[in-house]
C-alpha positions in Angstrom: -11.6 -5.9 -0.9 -11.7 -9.7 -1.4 -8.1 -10.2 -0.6 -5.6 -12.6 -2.0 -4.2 -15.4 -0.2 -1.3 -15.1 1.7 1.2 -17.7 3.3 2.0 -17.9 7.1 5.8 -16.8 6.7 4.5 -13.0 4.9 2.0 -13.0 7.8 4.2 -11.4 10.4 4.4 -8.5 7.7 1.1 -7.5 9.8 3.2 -6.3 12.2 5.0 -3.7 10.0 1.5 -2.2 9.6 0.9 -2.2 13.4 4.4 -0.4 14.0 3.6 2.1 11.5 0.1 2.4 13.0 -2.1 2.2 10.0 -5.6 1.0 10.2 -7.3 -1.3 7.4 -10.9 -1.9 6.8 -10.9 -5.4 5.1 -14.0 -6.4 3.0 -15.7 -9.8 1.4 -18.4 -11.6 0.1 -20.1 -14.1 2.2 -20.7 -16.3 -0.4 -16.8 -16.5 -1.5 -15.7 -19.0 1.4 -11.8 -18.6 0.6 -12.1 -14.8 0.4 -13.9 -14.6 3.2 -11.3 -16.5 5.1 -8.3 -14.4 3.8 -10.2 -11.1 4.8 -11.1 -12.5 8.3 -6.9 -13.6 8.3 -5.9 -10.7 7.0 -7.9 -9.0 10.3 -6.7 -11.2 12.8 -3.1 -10.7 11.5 -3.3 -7.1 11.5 -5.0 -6.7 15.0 -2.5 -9.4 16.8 0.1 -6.9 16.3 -2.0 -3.8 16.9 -4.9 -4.7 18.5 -7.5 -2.4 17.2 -6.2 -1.6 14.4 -8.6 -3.5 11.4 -12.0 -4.2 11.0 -14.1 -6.5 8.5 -17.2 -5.8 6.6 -19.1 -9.1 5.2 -21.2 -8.5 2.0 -23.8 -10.9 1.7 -23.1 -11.2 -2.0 -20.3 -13.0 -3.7 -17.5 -11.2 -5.5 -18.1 -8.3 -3.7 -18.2 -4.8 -3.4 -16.4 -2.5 -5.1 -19.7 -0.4 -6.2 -21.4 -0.7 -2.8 -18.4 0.5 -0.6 -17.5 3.0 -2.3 -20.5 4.6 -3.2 -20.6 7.9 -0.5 -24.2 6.8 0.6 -22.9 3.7 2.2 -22.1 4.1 5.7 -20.8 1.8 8.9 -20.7 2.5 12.0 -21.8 6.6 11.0 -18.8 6.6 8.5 -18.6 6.4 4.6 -15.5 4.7 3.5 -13.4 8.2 2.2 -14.6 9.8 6.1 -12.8 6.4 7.6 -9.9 7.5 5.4 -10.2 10.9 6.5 -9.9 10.2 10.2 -6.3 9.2 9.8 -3.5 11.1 9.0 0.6 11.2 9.7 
């Protein structure tokens, strides 16, 4: 949730998450433009090496989301944020 910056030589790091197969939900504020862009690079980076494997929510608000995600009631695409979790499993 409104990731840090990260520099284009750690970006190929993505693909140690696609090797191990893990899936990441990535989330930001619309109204923080540079956290926005990390979340949406983060995304890219992780699904160029495994396509599929991460998706993006955008938040309307600014410095996003903590409260909102995590609270049980909210749901995306059918699924609370602990029943995404869930799904997955080594």
């Amino acid at each position: 949730m409104s990731p840090s910056a990260i520099d284009a030589p750690n970006e190929r790091r993505f693909g140690l998450l696609a090797d191990a197969g893990i899936h990441c939900w990535y989330f930001a504020g619309e109204q923080e433009e540079s956290f926005l862009e990390n979340a949406q690079r983060y995304t890219d980076s992780t699904n160029k090496y495994g396509p599929g494997l991460a998706k993006i929510t955008v938040t309307p608000n600014k410095h996003c989301c903590w409260k909102e995600f995590y609270d049980p009631a909210f749901r995306q695409e059918g699924m609370s944020i602990y029943e995404w979790l869930l799904q997955y499993h080594k």
